[in-house]
BATOR-568891 format. One line per field, with one value per residue: residue number from 1; x, y, z of N, C-alpha, C in turn; residue in three letters. Coordinates in nm, 3 decimals. Example, Ala and Ser with C-alpha at 12.3 -4.5 7.8 and 13.67 -1.06 7.14 Angstrom:
kero	c(1	2) $
n_c1	c(1.319	1.285) $
n_c2	c(-0.569	-0.225) $
n_c3	c(0.780	0.708) $
ca_c1	c(1.230	1.367) $
ca_c2	c(-0.450	-0.106) $
ca_c3	c(0.780	0.714) $
c_c1	c(1.320	1.290) $
c_c2	c(-0.330	0.003) $
c_c3	c(0.780	0.787) $
marfi	c(ALA	SER) $
***
This chain:
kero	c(1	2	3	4	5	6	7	8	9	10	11	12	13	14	15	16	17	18	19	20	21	22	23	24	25	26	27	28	29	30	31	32	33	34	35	36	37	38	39	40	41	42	43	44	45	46	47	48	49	50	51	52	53	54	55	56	57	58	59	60	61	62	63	64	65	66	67	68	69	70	71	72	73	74	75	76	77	78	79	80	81	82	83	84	85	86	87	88	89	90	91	92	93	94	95	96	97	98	99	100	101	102	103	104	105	106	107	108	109	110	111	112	113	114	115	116	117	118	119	120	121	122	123	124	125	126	127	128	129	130	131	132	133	134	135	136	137	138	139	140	141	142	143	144	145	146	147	148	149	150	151	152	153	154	155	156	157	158	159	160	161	162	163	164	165	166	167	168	169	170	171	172	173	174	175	176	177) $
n_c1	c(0.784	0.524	0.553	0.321	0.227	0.495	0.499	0.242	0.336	0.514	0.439	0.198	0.434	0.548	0.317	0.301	0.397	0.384	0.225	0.044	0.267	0.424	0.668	0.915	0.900	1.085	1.200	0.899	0.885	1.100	0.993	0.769	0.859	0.993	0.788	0.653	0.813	0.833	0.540	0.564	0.778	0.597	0.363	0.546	0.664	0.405	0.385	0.604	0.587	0.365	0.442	0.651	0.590	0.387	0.562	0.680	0.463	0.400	0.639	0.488	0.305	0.047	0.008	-0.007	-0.231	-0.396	-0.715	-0.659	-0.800	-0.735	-0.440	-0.417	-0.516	-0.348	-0.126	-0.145	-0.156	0.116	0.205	0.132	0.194	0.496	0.473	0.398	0.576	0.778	0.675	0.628	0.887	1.044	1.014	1.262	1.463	1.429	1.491	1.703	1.822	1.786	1.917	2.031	1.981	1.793	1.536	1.329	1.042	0.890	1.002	0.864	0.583	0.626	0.667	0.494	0.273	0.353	0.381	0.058	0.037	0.104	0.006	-0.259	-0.212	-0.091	-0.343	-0.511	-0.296	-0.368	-0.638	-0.654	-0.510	-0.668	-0.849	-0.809	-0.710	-0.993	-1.124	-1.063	-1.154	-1.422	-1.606	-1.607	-1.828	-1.881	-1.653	-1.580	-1.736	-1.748	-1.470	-1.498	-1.629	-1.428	-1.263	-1.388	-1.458	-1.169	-1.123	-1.353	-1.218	-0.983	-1.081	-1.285	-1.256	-1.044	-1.165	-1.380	-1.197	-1.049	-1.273	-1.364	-1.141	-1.116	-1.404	-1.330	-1.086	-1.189	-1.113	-1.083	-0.921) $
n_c2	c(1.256	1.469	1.833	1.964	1.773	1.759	2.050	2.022	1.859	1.976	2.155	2.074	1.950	2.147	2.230	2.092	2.211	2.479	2.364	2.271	2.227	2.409	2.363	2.433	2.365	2.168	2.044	1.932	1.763	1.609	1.490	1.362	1.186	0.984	0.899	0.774	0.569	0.365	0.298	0.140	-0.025	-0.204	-0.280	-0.400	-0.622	-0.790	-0.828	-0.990	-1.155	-1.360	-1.334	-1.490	-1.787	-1.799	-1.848	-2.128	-2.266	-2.376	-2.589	-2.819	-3.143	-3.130	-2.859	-2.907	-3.078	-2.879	-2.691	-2.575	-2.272	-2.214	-2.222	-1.983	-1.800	-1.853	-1.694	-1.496	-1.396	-1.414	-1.228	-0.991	-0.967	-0.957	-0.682	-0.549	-0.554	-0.446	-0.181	-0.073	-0.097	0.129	0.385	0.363	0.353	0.632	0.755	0.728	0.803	1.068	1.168	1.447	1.640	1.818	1.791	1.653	1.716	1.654	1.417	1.262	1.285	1.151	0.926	0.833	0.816	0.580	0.410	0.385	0.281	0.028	-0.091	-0.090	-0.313	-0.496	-0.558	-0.685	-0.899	-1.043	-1.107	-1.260	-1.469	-1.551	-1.621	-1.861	-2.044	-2.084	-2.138	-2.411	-2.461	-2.439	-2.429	-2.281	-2.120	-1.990	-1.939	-1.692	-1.535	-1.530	-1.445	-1.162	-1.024	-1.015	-0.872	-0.604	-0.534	-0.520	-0.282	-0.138	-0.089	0.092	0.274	0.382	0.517	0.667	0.866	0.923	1.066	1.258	1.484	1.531	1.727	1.934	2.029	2.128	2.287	2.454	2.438	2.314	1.963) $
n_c3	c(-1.739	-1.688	-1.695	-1.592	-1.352	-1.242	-1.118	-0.948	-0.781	-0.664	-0.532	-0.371	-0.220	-0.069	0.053	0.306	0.519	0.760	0.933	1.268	1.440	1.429	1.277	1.043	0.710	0.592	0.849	0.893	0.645	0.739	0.951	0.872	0.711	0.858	0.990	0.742	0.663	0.929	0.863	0.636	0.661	0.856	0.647	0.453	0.605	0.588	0.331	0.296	0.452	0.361	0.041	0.090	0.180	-0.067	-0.244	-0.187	-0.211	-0.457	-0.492	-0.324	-0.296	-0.313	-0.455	-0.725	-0.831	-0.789	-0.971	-1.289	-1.285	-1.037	-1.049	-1.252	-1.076	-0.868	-0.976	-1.063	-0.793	-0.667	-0.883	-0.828	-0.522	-0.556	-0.717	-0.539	-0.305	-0.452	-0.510	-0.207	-0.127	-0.293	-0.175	-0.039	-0.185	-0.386	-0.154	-0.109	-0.401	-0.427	-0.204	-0.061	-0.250	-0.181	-0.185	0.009	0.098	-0.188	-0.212	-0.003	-0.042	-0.303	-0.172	-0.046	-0.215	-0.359	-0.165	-0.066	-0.326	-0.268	-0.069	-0.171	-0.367	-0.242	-0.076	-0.288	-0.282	-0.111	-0.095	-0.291	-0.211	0.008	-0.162	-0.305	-0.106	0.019	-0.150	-0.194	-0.025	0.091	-0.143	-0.491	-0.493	-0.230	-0.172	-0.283	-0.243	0.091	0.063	-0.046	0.121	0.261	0.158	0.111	0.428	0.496	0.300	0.410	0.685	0.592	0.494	0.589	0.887	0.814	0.667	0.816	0.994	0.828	0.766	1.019	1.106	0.877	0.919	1.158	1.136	0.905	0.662	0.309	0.222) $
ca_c1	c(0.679	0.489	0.559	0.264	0.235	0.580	0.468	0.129	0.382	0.622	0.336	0.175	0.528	0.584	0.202	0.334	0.504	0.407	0.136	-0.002	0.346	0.507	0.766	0.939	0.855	1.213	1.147	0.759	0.899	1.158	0.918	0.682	0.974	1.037	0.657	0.604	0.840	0.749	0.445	0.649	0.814	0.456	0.287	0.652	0.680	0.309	0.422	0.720	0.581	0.281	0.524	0.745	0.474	0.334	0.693	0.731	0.341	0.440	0.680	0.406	0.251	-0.128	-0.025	-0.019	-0.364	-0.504	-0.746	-0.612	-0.823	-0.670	-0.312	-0.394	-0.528	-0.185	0.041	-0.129	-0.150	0.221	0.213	0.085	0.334	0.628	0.466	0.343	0.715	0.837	0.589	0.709	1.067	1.060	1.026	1.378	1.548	1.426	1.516	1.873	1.886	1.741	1.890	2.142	1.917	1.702	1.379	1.211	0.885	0.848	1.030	0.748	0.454	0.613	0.663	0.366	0.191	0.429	0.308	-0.067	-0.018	0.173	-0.116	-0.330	-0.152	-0.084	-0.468	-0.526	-0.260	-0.433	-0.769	-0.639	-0.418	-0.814	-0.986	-0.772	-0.739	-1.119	-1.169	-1.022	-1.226	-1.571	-1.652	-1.600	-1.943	-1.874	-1.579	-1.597	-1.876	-1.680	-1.342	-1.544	-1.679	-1.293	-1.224	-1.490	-1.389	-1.073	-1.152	-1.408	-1.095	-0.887	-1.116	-1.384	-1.187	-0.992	-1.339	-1.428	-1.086	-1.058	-1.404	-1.327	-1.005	-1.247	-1.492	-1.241	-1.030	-1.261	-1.030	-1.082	-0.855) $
ca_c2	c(1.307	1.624	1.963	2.024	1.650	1.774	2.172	2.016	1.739	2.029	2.285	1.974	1.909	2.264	2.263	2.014	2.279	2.404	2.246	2.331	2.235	2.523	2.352	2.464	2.272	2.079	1.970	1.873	1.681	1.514	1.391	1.258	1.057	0.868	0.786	0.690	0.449	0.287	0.261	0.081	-0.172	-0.292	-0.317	-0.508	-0.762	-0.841	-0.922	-1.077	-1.352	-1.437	-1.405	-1.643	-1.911	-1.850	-1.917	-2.232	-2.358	-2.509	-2.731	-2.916	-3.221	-3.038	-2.767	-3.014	-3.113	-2.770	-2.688	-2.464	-2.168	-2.206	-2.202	-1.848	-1.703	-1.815	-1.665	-1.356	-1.333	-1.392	-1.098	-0.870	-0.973	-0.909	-0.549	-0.470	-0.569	-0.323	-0.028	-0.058	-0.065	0.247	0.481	0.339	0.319	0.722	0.793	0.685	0.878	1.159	1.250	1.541	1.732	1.928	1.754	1.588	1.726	1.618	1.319	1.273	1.303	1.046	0.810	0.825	0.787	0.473	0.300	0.323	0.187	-0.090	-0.130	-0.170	-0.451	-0.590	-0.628	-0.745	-1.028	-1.074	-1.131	-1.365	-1.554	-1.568	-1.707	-1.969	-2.158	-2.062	-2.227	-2.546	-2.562	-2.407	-2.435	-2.115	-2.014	-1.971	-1.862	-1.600	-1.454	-1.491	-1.343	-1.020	-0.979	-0.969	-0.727	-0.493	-0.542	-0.437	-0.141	-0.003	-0.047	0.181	0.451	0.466	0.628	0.819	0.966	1.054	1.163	1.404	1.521	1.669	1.791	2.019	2.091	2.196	2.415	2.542	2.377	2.215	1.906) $
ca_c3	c(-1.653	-1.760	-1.610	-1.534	-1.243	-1.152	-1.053	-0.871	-0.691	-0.606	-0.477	-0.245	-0.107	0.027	0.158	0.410	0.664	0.892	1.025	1.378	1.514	1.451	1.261	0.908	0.558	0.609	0.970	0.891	0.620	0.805	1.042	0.794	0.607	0.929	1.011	0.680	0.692	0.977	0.809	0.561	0.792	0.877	0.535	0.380	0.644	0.556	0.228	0.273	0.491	0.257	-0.027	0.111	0.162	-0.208	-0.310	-0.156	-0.247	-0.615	-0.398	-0.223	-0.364	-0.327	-0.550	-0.895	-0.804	-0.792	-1.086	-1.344	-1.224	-0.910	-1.083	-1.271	-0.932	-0.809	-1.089	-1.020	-0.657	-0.681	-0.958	-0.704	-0.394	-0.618	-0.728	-0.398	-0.307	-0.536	-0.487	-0.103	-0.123	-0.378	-0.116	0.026	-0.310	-0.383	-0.061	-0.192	-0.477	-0.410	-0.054	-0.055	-0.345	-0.098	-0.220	0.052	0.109	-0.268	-0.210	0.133	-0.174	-0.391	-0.112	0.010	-0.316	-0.363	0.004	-0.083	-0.417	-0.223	-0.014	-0.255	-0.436	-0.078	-0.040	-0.390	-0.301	0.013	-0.137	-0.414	-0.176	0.025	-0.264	-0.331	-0.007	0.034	-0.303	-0.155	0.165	0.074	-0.254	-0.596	-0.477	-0.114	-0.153	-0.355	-0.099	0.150	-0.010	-0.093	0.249	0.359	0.081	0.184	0.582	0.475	0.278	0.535	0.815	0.576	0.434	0.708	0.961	0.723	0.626	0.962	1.043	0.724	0.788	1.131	1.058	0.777	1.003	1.284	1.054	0.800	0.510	0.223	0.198) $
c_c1	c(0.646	0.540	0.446	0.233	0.371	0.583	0.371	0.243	0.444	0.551	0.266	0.252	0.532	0.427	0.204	0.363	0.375	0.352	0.087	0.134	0.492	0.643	0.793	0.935	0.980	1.172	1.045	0.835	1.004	1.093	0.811	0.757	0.934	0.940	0.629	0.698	0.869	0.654	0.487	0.692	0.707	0.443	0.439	0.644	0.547	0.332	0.472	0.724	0.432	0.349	0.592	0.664	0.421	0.442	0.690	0.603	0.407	0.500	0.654	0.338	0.098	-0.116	-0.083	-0.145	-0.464	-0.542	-0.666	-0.670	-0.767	-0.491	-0.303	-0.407	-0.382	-0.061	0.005	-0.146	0.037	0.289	0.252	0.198	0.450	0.607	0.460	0.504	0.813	0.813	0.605	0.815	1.076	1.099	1.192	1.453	1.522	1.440	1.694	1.941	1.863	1.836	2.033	2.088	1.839	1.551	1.305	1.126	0.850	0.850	0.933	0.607	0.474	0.644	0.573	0.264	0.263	0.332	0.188	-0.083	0.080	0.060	-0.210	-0.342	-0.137	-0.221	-0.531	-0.458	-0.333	-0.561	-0.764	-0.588	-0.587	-0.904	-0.910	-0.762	-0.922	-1.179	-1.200	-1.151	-1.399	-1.643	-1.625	-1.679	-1.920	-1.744	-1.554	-1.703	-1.787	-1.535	-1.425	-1.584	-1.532	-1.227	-1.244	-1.475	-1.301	-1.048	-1.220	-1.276	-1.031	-0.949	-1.231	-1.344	-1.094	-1.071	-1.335	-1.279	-1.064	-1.147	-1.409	-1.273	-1.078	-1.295	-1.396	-1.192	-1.100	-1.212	-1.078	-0.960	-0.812) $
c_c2	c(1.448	1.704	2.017	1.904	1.710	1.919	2.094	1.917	1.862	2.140	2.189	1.961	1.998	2.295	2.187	2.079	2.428	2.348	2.345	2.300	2.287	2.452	2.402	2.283	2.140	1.985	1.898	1.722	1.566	1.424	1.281	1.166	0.953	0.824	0.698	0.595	0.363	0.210	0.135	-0.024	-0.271	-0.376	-0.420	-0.611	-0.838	-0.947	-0.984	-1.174	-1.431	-1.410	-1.536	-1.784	-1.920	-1.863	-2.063	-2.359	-2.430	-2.606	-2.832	-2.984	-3.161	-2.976	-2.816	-3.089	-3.010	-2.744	-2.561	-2.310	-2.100	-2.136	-2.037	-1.752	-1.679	-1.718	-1.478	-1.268	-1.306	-1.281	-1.010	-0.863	-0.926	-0.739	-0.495	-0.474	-0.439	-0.155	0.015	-0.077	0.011	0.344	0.480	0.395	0.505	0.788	0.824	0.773	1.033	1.264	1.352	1.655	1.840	1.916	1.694	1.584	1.685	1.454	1.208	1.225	1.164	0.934	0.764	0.762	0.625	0.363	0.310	0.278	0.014	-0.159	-0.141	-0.283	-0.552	-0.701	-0.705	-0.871	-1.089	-1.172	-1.248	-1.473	-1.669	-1.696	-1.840	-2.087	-2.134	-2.141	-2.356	-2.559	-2.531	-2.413	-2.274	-2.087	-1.932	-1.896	-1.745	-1.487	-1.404	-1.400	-1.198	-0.976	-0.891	-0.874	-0.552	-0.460	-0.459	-0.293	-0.029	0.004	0.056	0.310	0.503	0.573	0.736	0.891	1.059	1.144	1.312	1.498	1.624	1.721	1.927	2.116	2.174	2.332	2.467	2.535	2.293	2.107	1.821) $
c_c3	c(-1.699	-1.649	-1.488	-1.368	-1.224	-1.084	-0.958	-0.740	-0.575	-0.502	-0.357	-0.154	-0.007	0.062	0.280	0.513	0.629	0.985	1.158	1.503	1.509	1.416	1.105	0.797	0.570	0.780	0.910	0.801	0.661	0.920	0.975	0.716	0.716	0.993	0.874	0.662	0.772	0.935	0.727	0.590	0.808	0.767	0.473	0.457	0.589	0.449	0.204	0.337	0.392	0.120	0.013	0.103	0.049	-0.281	-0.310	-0.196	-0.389	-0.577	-0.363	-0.289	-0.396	-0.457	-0.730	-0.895	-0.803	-0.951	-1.164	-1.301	-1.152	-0.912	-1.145	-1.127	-0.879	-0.861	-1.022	-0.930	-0.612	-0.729	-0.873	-0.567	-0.465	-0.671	-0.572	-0.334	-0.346	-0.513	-0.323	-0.044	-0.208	-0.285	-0.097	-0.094	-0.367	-0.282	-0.098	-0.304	-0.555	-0.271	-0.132	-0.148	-0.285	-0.129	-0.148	0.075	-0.060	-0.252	-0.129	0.038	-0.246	-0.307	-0.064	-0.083	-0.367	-0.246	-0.045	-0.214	-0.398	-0.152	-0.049	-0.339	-0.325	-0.104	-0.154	-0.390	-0.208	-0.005	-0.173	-0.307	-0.088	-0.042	-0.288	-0.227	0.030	-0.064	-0.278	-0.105	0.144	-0.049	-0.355	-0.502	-0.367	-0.078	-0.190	-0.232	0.025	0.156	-0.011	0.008	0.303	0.294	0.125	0.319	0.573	0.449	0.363	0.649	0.749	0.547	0.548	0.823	0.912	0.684	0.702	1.074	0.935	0.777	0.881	1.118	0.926	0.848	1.123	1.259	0.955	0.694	0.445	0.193	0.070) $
marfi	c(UNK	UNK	UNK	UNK	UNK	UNK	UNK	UNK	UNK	UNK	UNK	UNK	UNK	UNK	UNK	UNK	UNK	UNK	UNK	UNK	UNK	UNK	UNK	UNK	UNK	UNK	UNK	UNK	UNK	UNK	UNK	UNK	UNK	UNK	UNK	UNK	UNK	UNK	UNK	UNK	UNK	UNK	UNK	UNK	UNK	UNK	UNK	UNK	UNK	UNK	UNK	UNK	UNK	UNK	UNK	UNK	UNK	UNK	UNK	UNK	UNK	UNK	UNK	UNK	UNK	UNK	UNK	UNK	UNK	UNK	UNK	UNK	UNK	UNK	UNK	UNK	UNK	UNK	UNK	UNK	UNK	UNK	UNK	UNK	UNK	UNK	UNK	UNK	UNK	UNK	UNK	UNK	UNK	UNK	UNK	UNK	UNK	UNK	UNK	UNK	UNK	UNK	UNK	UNK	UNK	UNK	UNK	UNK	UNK	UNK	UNK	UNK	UNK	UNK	UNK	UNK	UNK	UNK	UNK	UNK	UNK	UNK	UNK	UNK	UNK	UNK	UNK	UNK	UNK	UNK	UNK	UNK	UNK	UNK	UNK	UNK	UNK	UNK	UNK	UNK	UNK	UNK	UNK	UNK	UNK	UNK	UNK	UNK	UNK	UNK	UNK	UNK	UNK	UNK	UNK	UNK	UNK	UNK	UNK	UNK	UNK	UNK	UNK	UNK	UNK	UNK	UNK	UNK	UNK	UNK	UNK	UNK	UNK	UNK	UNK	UNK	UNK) $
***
């Protein structure tokens, strides 16, 4: 990792404290460990019950009937559950071997940056997992239409209100974020 991504990581962490609740850089980040993984909790079970079900699909007499298309979609909606898997159990696993060093507002940064690229692979399996029973029942064309609608749904639920939440938060304090 360069120097210079591990000064910008290390200068983000300690902009974490102290916030408007008057707590120190260590506190702040001890509170943000244990929301974001909450957060965490959520977004894994997601995956780990539509993993489990695209485990067990090859099993089922249907699956050996689906067109080959259908079969790459699968390999690499599967892909994606097993990263997204990965990219949200990191936090835990640097949580692990990190703790006792005195790094967690960095540690806070790289977990964080971990969970939304979990949640992005999430929704990428999400999509795929989408298109393929959509494939079945409505036709490519239709499905595909429809899949992208639920993409887009998705995305406005996550960045729209983060917009207009940043935005004020700006306007309120007179900061650039």
């Amino acid at each position: 990792m360069s120097n210079r991504l591990l000064l910008r990581t290390h200068q983000r962490a300690r902009l974490l404290g102290p916030g408007d609740r008057h707590e120190s850089c260590d506190e702040r980040a001890d509170r943000l460990w244990g929301e974001l993984l909450h957060e965490v909790r959520v977004a894994l079970t997601a995956v780990q019950l539509l993993l489990a079900f695209l485990l067990a699909a090859p099993f089922t007499q249907v699956f050996g009937h689906l067109p080959g298309t259908d079969h790459l979609l699968y390999v690499v909606c599967v892909v994606l559950g097993g990263a997204a898997t990965g990219a949200l159990t990191a936090p835990v696993c640097l949580h692990r071997l990190v703790t006792g060093l005195g790094v967690k507002p960095e540690a806070v940064v790289w977990a964080a940056r971990l969970t939304l690229t979990g949640l992005v692979l999430l929704l990428g399996m999400v999509a795929l997992a989408l298109l393929i029973v959509l494939r079945t029942v409505l036709g490519a064309s239709t499905a595909l239409v429809v899949d992208l609608t639920v993409v887009v749904w998705c995305t406005g639920c996550w960045l729209v209100p983060t917009v207009m939440v940043r935005r004020a938060a700006v306007l309120r304090r007179g900061i650039a974020l």
